[in-house]
N, C-alpha and C positions, 0 to 999 in steps of 0.2 A: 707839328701835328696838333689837331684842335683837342683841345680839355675834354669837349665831349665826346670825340670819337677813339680815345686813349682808354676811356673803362672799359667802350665793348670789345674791344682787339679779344678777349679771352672767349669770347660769346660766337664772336664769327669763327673764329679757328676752332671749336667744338661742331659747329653747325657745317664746314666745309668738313669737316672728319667724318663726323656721320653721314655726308653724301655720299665719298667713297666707300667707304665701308660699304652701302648699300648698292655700290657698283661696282662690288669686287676686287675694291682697291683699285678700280683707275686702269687692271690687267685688261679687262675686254671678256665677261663670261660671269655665272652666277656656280656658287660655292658647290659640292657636293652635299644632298643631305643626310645625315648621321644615318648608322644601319638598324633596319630594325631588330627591337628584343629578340632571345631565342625565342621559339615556339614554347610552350608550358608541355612537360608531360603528364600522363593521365596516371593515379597511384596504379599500384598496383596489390589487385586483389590476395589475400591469405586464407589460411582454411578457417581463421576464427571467423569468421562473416568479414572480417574488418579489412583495410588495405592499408599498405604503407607506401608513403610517395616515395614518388620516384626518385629524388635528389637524398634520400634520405644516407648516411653516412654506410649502412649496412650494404648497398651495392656498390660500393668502392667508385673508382672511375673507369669510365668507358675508356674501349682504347684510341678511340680518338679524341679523348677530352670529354666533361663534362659529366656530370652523374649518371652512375651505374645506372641505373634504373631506367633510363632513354633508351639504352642497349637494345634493340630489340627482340636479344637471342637472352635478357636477363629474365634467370630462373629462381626458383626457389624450394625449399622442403622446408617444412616444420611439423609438430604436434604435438603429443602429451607424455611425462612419463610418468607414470602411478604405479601404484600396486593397491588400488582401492584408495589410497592418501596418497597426493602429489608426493613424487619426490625432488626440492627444489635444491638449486649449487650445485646441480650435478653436471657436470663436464661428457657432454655428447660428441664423438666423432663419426663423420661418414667416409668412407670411402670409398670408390667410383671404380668403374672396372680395370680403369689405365693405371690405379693405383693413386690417384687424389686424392689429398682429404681435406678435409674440414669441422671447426668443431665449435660447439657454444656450448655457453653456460644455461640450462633449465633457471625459472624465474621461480615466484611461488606459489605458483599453479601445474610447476613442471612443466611448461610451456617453452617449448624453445623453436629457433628456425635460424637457416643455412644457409646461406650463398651456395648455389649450383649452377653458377650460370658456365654454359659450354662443359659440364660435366656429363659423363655420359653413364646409361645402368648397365646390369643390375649397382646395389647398391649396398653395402654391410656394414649396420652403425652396431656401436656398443655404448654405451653408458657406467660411468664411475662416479659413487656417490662421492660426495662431499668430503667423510673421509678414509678413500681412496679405495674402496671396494667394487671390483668389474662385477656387476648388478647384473644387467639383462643388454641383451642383442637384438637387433632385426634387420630384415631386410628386406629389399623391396624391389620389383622388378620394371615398377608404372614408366613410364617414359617420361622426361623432363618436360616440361611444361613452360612453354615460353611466356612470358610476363606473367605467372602463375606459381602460383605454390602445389606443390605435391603433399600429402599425409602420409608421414611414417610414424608413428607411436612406437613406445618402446616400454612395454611392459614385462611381467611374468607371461603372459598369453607369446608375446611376438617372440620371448625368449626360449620358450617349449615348442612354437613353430622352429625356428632357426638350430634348436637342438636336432631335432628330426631330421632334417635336411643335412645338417651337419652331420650326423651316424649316418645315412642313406650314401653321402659320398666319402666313409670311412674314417671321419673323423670320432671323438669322440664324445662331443660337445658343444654347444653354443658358442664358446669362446673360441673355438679353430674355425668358423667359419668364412670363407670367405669369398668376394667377387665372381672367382674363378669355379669354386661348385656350386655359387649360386645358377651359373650356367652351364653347367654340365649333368648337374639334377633339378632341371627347370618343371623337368614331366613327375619329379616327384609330391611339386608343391600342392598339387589338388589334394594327393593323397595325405601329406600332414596335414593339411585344412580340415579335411573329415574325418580324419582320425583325431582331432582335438575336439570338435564341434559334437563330435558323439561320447566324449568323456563328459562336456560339460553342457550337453542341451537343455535339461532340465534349467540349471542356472542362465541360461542365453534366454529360456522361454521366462522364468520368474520376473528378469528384468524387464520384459515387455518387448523384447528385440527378438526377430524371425532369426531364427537357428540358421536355415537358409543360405541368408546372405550376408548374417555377421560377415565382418573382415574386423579383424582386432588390430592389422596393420593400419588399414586407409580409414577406418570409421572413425572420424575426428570427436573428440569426449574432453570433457571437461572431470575435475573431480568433486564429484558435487551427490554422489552415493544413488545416482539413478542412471538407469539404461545402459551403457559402454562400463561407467564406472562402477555399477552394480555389482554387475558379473565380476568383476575383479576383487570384491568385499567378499563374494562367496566362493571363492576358488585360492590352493594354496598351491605356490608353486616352492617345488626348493631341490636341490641337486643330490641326485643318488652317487652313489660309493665310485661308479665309474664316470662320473663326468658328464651325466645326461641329465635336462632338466624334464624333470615329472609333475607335472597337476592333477591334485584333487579337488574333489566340492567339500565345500565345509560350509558348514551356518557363519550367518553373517556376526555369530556373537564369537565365533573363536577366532585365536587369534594365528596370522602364520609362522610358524614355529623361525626360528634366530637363523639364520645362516652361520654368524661368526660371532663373536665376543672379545675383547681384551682385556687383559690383566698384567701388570707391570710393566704396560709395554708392548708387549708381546700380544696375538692374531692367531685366535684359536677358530679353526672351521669345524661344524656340526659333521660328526661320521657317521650319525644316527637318526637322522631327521625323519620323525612321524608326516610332515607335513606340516601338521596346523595342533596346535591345542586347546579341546574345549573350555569355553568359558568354566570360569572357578573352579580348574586343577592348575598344578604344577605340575613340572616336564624338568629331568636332568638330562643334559644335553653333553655330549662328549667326544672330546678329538684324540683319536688313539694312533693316530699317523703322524710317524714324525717331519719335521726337523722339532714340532712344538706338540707337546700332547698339556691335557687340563679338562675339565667339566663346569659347567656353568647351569643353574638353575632359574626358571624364568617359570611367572605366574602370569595366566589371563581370563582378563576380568572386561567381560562384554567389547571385544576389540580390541581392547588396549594391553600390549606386553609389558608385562614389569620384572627387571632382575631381582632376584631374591638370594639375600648372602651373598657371599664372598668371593668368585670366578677365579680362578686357578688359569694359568695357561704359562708352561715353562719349557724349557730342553728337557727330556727326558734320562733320568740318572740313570745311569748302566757302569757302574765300578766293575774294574774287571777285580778279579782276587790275583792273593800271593801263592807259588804253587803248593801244594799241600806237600805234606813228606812224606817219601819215598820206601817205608816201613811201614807195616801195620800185623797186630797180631789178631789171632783167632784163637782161645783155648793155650793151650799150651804150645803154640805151632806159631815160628814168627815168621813174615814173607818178608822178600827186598823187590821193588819195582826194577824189571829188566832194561828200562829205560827212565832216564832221570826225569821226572815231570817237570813242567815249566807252568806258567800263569794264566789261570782260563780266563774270558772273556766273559760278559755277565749272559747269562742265559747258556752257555756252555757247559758242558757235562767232558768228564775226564775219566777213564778208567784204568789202572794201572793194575799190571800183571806178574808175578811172577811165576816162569814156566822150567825155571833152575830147580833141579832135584837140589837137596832131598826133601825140601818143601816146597808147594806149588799152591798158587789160590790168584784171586784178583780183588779190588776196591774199587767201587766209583765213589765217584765227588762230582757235586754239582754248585756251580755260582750263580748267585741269585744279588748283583747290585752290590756287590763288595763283601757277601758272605758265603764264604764255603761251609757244603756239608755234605756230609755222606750220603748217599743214595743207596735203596736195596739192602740184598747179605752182605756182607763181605767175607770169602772163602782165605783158608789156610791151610792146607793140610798135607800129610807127606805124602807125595807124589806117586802114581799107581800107573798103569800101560794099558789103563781103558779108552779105547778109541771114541773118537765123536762123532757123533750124525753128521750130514752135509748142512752146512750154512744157510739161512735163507738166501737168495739172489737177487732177493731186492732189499733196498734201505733207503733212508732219509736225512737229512741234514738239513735242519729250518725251513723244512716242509718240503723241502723237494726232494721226490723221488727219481732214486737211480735203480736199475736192473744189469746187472752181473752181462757181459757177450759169452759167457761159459755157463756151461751148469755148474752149480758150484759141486764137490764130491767131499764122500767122508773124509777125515782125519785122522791120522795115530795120535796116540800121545806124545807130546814134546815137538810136533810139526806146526807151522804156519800156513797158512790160504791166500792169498790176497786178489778179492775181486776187484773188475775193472769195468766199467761204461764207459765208451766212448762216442755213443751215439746221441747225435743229437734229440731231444731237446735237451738233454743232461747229460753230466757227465761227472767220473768225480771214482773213487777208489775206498777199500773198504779191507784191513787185515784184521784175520781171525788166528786164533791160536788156540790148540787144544792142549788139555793140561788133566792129563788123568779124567778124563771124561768128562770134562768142563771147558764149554765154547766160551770163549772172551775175545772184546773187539781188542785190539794192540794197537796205540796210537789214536791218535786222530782222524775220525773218516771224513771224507769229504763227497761234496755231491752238490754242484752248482749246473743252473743255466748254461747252458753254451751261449756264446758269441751269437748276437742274432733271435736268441730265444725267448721265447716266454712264459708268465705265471700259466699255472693252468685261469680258465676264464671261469667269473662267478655259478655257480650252478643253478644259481636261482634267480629269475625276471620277474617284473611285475608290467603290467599296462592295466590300465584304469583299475579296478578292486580284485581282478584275477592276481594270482601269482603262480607260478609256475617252479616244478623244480625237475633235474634233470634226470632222465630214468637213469643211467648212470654218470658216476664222479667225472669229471673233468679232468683232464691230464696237461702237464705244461706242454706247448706247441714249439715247432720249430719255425725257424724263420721259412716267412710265404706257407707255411702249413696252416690251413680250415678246418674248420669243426662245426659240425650243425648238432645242436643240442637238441633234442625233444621230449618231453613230456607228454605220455600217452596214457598215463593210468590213475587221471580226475582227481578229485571233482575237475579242477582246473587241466587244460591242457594248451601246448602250443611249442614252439621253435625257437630258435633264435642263432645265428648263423655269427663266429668270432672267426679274424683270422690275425697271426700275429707276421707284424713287418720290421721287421731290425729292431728286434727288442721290444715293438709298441703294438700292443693288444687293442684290436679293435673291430667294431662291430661292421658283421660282411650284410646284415642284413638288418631291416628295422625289428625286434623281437616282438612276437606275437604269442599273448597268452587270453585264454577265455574260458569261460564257465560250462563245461559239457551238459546237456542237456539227457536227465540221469535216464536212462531204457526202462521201458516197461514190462512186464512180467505176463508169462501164457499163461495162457487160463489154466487154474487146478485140476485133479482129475475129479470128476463129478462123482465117485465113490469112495466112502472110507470105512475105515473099521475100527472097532471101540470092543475088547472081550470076544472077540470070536461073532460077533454081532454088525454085519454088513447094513450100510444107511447109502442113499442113494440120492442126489440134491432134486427137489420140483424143478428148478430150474435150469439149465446146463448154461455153466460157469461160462467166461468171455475173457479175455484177457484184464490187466489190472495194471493200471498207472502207477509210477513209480513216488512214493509215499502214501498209497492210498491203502483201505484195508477190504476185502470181502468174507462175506459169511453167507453160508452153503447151507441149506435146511431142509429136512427130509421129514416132513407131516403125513405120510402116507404107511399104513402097516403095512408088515407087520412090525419094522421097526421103526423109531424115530430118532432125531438127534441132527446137532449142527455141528459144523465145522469152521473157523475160521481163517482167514489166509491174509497175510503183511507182503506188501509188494518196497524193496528197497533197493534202486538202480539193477533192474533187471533179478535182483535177488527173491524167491519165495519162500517166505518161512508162516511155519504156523504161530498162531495167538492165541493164550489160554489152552483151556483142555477140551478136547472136541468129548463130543457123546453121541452116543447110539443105543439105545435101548427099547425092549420090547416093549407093543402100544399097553396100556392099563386102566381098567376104566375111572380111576382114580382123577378128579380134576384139582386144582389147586388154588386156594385162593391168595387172593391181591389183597388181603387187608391189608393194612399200614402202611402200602407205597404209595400212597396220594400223599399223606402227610412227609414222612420219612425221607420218600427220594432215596437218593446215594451220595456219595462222596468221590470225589478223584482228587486229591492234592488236600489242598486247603479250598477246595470248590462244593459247594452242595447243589446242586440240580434236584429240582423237584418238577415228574412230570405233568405235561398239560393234559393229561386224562389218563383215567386207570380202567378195565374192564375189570365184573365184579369178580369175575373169574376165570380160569383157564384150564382149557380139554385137556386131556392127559396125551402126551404127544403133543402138544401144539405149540407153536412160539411166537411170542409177543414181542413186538420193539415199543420202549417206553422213549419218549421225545419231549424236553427242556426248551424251547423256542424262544422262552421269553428272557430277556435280560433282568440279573447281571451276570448269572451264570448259563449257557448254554452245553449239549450234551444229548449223547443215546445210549442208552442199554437195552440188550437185547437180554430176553429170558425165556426159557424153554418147560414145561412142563412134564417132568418123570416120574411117574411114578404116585403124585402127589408133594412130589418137591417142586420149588421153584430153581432154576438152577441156571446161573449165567453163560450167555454164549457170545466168544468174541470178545472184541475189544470194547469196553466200557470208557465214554469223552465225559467229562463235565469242564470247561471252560471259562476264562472272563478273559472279556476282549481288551487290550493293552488300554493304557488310559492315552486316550488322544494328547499331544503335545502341542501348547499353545503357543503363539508367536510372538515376538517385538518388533513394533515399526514405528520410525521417528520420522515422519514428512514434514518439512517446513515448506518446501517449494515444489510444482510442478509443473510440466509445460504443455501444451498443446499447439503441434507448429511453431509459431513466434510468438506466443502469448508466454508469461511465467506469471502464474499466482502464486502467492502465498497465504499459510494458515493464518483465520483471525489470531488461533493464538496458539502457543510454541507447546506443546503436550509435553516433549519429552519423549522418552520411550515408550509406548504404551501397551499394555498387556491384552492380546486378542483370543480370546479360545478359539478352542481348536471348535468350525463348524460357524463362528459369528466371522463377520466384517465391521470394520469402523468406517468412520467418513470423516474426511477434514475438505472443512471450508471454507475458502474466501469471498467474502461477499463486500471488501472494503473499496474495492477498485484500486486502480482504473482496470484491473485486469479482474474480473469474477467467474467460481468456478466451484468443482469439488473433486477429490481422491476418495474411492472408494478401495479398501482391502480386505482380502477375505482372508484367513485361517482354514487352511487343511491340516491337521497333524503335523503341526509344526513348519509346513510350507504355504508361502503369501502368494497370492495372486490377486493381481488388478482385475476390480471387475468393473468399474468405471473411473474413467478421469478424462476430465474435461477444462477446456478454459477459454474464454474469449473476452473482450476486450468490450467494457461495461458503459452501454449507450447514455446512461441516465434516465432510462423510461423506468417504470412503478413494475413494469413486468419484468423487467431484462437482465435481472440482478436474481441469481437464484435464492432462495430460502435459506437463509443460517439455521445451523442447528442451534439448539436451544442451550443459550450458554451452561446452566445446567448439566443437559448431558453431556458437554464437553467435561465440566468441572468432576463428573463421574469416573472419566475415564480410569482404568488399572495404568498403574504405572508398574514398569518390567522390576523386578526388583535388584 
């Protein structure tokens, strides 16, 4: 082979490679070409404004491969859980009608969201803080939302919805409710809506949000102390004695009162919860139900709760005692107990008897935590054949009352009785012994619940500031037995329907109490008499509103004189001393009541004009108009007396109460300005408004707030997105009067 055609051999055999290769290898046909990429999917949208794509780890995988999020049945829920301040690490679960669930963690903003894809509603979430407290509940009935998020918030608001719902289908709380009476009391939900929206409208309007069409569930809110979040700063919610959550309004400076506390350990819940405590008091708060009883004290100072001292929360001590002996004297007379006493229990009470001639008496003892003591007389004496009255037929035993199926009847001396109930809801037995004409109980009585039964139910309801209580006591129920309580005899009146089911007391109907609107009073009769001396009114009397007063005046001879008249819920009573006397031509005069006036309280009223003088027979109404004190007295002319008629007002009107507003940020649509500069809390009277300004861009704007008597309303707020033109930037206020402002103190 030639020298030179020996180096290209490497050169040819690369150059024929690459010919096949470009022909297939030589087989006859060209390659397949590679497949193309998947398609990209599109994010999808959430309720913050924002989206998350579709590949994102949070939709799992599809079930035929590939990111959740492509799915096109993939769903979603999320929203906020606050109570006025985010509460963030809290452990959200939903669960789905089929009984699904699902659950995240809140961020710190309270912010969470779910995978619900192929879930189906209604839906019942609960929330558990951080550490470990079932917080608040809701539910929601929206339909699932294919490449969508749905909004369920979970606040104290969606927590007093789901309460309601939960008592309407006889539970007796937020915390029982679920899937299954979400759809069985689907037609009650209007009704808990409006019956919330009317507790707290005022606070729905404060915030700037239509009363209307709030939805506390789907109205997606941030915590940021305006509009959704507002209303939540001014409303307290917290759990009454049975298991239902209740919401009040409170000022935005008090704080909502504790649910629970700890101390060595130990989870003590509020039995006594006001609600909310206003700013700069303190609140002792107390848990009297066991397995743990304790009290804890808490101060609040403009929003913020702080513990004060030392929180208590332990098992409660009940030492039973040792039994006492079986002897005791009176006098010279010693007794033996006919029966050996044994060891009481603490809060048990023992009474021992002797009914053996030729001395007869009895002793009680009572244990209180590991100490006995006596109770009452204790009798001894030598025995006599005076008989006893009949028994009562009814008794108690740790509060439950039993009733006798016999009447009970008298006694001789040296005999026994022994009652018996055995009707449910109680039941339980009771022996008496007579002893020389001394009833004593013998033994230990008994007197429990039956099998199935229960407590008698609270006597007393509240709904929003009414409270109600029952016209009469409450008695414990039998099992499937109902009770409708009411309240007919005001101020407040209303209902409330319990019925107990195997032991478990619970509400047949949502309770209803409200403020009766007091009657008003018939007109008086238009003659009276004073000494034998008949007076007749000019005018003929009309009926009289209930807290208002009338006066009756008869200027006409031959006699004269007034009468006055108090109307109170339908009730009429007289005021002062009426008069009637004959005409005289005597007038009287007004000196000194221009300067002088009158007095009522710590109040002086001085009137706006005096005549110089007055008919004999005639009466005069003197009139205060002008502030700071306001008032009327009426005076009649006798004789040459001045003399007063009716009821006499001098008044001063409350001192209006001024407000605190701290705005940094506000919005309008998609704009958010902010203040040039951070005020702080600022102090507004009662009757001004302040203004904060942004005028730095890019967003320019301003907050207007007014002061009513301690309640804020927006009277402008504005904001739009700042062109750069000489016009288009509104007017700062004058740093100056910013620098004025009152700070809240």
């Amino acid at each position: 082979m030639s020298r030179f055609v020996r180096p290209m051999l490497p050169v040819l055999f690369g150059l024929v490679a690459v010919m096949l290769g470009s022909c297939g290898g030589g087989g006859g046909g060209d390659a397949p070409p590679p497949p193309p990429p998947p398609p990209a999917c599109a994010p999808i949208p959430d309720s913050t404004g924002g989206s998350l794509a579709c590949d994102d780890p949070f939709w799992g995988t599809a079930p035929g491969g590939g990111p959740g999020g492509a799915d096109g049945d993939s769903a979603g829920a999320d929203g906020t859980a606050g109570d006025g301040r985010a509460i963030p690490n809290a452990a959200v679960t939903l669960t789905d009608a089929g009984g699904q669930t699902r659950s995240a963690t809140t961020d710190a903003q309270g912010y969470y969201r779910i995978n619900i894809t192929r879930f189906t509603p209604p839906f019942v979430l609960k929330l558990v803080t951080a550490d470990g407290e079932e917080r608040h509940h809701a539910f929601s009935t929206q339909a699932v939302k294919k490449r969508g998020f749905i909004t369920i918030n979970i606040t104290g608001l969606t927590d007093k919805l789901a309460s309601d719902l939960a008592i309407a289908g006889g539970q007796s709380g937020a915390r029982n409710l679920t899937p299954a009476i979400v759809t069985a009391q689907s037609g009650q939900i209007p009704t808990v809506r409006t019956n919330l929206t009317q507790t707290i409208r005022n606070q729905i309007t404060a915030a700037g949000l239509n009363p209307d069409t709030f939805d506390p569930i789907t109205q997606f809110f941030r915590p940021n102390l305006q509009g959704h979040d507002l209303v939540l700063e001014t409303v307290a919610v917290y759990i009454d004695n049975n298991g239902a959550t209740q919401v009040v309004p409170k000022v935005q400076s008090a704080c909502t009162a504790p649910r629970r506390w700890v101390a060595g350990g130990n989870v003590c819940t509020t039995s006594n919860s006001p609600g909310f405590i206003p700013s700069g008091t303190t609140g002792r708060f107390n848990d009297s139900s066991a397995p743990l009883v304790g009290s804890a004290d808490f101060s609040c100072s403009n929003g913020t709760l702080t513990p004060v001292g030392t929180p208590t929360c332990a098992a409660p001590v009940n030492q039973p005692c040792n039994a006492p002996t079986a002897s005791w004297t009176v006098g010279a007379s010693s007794c033996t107990s006919d029966a050996a006493p044994g060891g009481l229990a603490s809060g048990q009470s023992l009474t021992l008897t002797d009914s053996q001639s030729p001395t007869t008496g009895s002793i009680t003892y009572a244990c209180s935590n590991g100490s006995l003591s006596q109770t009452g007389t204790a009798t001894c004496s030598t025995s006599s054949t005076t008989a006893c009255a009949a028994p009562s037929a009814t008794w108690s035993v740790g509060g439950t009352s039993c009733q006798s199926a016999n009447t009970p009847t008298a006694m001789s001396s040296g005999t026994q009785q022994t009652l018996t109930d055995s009707t449910a809801p109680s039941s339980g037995s009771i022996t008496y012994a007579c002893t020389g004409g001394n009833l004593s109980v013998q033994g230990t009585p008994s007197c429990a619940l039956t099998s199935g039964s229960c407590a008698a139910p609270p006597g007393t309801w509240t709904t929003g500031s009414a409270t109600c209580t029952a016209d009469q006591t409450p008695q414990p129920l039998a099992n499937q037995q109902a009770v409708e309580l009411a309240d007919t005899t005001g101020p407040d009146t209303g209902n409330a329907g319990w019925i107990c089911r195997d032991g478990r007391l619970s509400p047949q109907s949502i309770p209803f109490c409200q403020t009766t609107v007091p009657s008003a009073c018939n007109a008086p009769s238009r003659d009276w008499q004073v000494e034998g001396r008949t007076c007749s009114a000019d005018v003929a009397p009309t009926g009289i509103a209930s807290g208002s007063t009338a006066t009756l005046t008869d200027n006409t001879s031959p006699n004269v004189g007034a009468i006055s008249y108090a109307c109170s819920n339908g009730t009429l009573t007289l005021t002062g001393s009426p008069s009637c006397a004959a005409v005289t031509t005597s007038t009287c005069s007004t000196a000194g009541l221009a300067n002088s006036g009158w007095t009522v309280g710590n109040n002086t009223c001085t009137p706006d004009s005096v005549p110089t003088s007055v008919a004999s027979g005639s009466t005069i109404v003197l009139t205060d108009s002008n502030a700071p004190s306001t008032g009327k007295l009426t005076l009649q002319c006798m004789d040459g007396a001045l003399i007063t008629v009716g009821e006499t007002t001098c008044t001063a009107p409350p001192v209006a109460q001024a407000c605190t507003a701290n705005v940094k940020n506000w919005n309008d649509s998609t704009f958010v300005c902010s203040a040039d500069e951070d005020l702080g809390d600022v102090l507004i009277p009662s009757g001004s408004s302040f203004t904060w300004i942004d005028s730095l861009g890019p967003f320019v704007g301003s907050r207007t707030l007014a002061c009513s008597n301690g309640t804020l309303n927006v009277v402008n707020s504005n904001c739009s997105f700042f062109t750069g033109g000489p016009s288009s930037a509104p007017k700062a206020t004058a740093p100056a009067a910013k620098a004025r402002a009152p700070r809240a103190p």
